[in-house]
C-alpha positions in Angstrom: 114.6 -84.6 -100.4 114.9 -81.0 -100.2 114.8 -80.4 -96.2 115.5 -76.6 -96.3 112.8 -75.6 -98.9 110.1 -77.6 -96.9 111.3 -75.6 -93.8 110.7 -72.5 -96.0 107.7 -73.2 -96.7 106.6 -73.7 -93.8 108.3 -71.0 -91.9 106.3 -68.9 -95.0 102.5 -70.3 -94.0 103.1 -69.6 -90.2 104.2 -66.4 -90.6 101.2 -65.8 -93.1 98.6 -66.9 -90.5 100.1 -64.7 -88.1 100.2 -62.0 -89.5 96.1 -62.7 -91.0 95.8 -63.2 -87.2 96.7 -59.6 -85.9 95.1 -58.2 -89.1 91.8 -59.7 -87.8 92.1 -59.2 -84.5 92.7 -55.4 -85.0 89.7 -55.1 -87.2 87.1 -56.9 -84.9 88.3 -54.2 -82.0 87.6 -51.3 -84.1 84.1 -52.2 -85.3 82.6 -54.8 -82.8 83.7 -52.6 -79.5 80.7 -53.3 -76.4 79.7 -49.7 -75.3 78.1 -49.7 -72.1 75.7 -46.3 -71.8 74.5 -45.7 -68.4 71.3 -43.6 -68.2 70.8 -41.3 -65.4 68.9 -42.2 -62.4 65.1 -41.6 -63.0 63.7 -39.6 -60.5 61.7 -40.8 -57.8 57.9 -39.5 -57.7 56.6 -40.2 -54.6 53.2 -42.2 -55.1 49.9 -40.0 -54.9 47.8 -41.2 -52.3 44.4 -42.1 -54.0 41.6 -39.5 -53.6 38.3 -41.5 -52.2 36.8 -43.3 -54.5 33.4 -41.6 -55.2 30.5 -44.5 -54.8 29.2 -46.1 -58.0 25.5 -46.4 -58.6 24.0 -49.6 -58.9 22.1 -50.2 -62.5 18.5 -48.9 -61.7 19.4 -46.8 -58.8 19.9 -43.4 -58.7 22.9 -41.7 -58.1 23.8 -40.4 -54.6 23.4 -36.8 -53.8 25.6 -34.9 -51.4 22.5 -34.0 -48.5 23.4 -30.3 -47.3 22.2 -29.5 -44.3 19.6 -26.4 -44.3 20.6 -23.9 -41.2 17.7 -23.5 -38.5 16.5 -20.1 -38.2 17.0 -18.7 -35.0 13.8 -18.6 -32.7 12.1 -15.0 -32.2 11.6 -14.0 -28.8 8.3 -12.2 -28.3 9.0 -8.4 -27.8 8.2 -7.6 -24.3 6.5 -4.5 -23.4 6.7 -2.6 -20.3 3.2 -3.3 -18.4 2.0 0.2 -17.8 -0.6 -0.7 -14.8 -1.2 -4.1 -13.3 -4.5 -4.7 -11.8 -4.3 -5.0 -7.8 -5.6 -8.4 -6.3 -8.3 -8.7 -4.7 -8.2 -8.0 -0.8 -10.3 -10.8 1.4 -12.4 -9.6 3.9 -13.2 -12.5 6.2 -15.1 -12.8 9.2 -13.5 -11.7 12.5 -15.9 -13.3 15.0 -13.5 -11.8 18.1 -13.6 -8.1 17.3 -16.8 -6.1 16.6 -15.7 -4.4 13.2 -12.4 -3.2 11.6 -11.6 0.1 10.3 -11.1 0.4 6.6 -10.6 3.4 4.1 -11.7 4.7 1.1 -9.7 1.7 -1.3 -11.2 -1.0 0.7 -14.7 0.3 0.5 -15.0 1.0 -3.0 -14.4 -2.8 -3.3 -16.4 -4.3 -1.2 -19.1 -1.5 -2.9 -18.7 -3.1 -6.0 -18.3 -6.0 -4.6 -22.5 -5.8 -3.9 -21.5 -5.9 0.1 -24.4 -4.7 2.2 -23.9 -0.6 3.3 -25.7 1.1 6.4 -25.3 4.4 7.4 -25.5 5.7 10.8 -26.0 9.1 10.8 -29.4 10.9 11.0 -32.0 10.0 8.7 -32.4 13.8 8.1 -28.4 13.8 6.8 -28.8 10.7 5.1 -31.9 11.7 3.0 -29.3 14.6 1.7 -26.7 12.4 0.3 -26.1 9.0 0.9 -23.4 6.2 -0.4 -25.9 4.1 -3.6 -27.2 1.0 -2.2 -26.9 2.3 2.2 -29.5 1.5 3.9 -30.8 4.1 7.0 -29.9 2.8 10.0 -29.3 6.0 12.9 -28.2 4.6 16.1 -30.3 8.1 17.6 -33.5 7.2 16.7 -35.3 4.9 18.4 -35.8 2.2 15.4 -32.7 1.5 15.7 -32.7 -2.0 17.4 -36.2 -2.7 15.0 -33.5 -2.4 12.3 -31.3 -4.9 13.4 -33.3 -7.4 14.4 -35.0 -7.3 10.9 -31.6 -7.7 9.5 -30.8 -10.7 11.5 -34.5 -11.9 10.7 -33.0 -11.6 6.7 -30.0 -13.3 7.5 -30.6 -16.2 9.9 -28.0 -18.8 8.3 -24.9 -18.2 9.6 -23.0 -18.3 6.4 -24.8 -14.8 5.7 -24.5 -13.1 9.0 -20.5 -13.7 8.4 -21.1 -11.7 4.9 -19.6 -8.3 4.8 -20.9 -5.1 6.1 -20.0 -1.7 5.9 -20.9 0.7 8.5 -20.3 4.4 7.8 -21.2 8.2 9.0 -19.6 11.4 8.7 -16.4 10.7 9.6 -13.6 12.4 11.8 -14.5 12.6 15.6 -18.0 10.3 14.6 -18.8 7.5 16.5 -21.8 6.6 15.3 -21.0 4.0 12.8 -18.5 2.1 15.7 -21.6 2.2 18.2 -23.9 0.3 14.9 -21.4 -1.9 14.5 -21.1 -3.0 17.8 -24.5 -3.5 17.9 -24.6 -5.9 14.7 -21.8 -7.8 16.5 -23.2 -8.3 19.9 -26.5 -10.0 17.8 -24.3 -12.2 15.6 -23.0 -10.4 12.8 -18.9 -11.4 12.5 -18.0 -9.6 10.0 -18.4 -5.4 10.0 -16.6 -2.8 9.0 -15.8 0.8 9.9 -15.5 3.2 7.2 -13.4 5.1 8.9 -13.1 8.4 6.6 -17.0 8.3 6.6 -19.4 9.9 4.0 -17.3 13.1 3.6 -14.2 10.9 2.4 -16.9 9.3 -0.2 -17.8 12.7 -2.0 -13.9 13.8 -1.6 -13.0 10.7 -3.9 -15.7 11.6 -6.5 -18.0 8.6 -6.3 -21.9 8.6 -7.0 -24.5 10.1 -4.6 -27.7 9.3 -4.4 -30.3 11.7 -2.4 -33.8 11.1 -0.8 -35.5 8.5 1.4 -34.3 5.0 -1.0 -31.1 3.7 -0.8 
């Protein structure tokens, strides 16, 4: 038996697969190499917060409308006007049962004149037929009728509601007492509630009001 050609052999094949060994090895690293790629870092987008969700109509209903609200005109004030005149209230006369008469002028007489209150004038009944206040009745204190006069006004006038009615006593005025002395007299019989015009007749024409003439009132 031939020991050194087996050995030969042998040593041959063992070389031979080491040497396919590296051939292969070095291949397989050339064509089969891992590659690891690492991609960039996405950016982060920070998440959108969801708008409100607009609401969904049921089937068969309608669809919601936005209500906007209609602005409320502004309220008008009126236009004020200046007032040119305002009307004067209405003085009271009432009855003054502890004095005999109170002196008044030509304001206060016109309203109590139109007022229908009753008017006696004092002076002559001569001067009195010449011009006299519409509506005075003659009543001289000089002549001697004078206390017929008032006791037929009384006998007019017996309920005491309508002796305390106005009345306005009146002559010519100035330094005249005539129409005081009548007035006392209607007081001292029961009459509460006379007045003195104390400007007199004169003061009447002065202020442009009507005149009537003769024996009537």
């Amino acid at each position: 038996m031939n020991w050194g050609r087996h050995f030969l052999e042998a040593a041959t094949l063992i070389l031979a697969a080491v040497v396919c060994a590296i051939v292969s090895n070095a291949v397989a690293s050339r064509e089969r190499k891992l590659v690891v790629v690492s991609s960039p870092a996405a950016p982060r987008v920070a998440a959108a917060v969801p708008a409100a969700a607009e609401p969904v109509p049921q089937r068969g209903m309608p669809a919601p409308t936005q209500s906007i609200p209609t602005p409320t005109p502004a309220k008008r004030q009126p236009l004020q006007l200046p007032v040119k005149s305002v009307k004067a209230a209405q003085k009271q006369f009432n009855p003054h049962p502890d004095k005999p008469y109170i002196e008044i002028h030509g304001d206060d007489v016109a309203q109590l004149h139109s007022q229908g209150a009753l008017f006696l004038d004092a002076r002559r009944t001569s001067v009195y037929e010449e011009g006299h206040i519409p509506g005075a009745r003659p009543f001289s204190v000089w002549e001697s009728d004078i206390d017929d006069k008032v006791n037929k006004l009384l006998a007019e006038r017996p309920d005491p509601k309508d002796q305390n009615q106005p009345i306005v006593v009146y002559c010519s005025g100035g330094d005249c007492e005539d129409s005081h002395m009548l007035a006392q007299k209607l007081w001292g019989i029961g009459f509460n509630n006379a007045y003195v015009y104390k400007d007199g007749f004169p003061d009447w024409q002065q202020r442009g009001e009507p005149v009537h003439t003769g024996t009537n009132p």
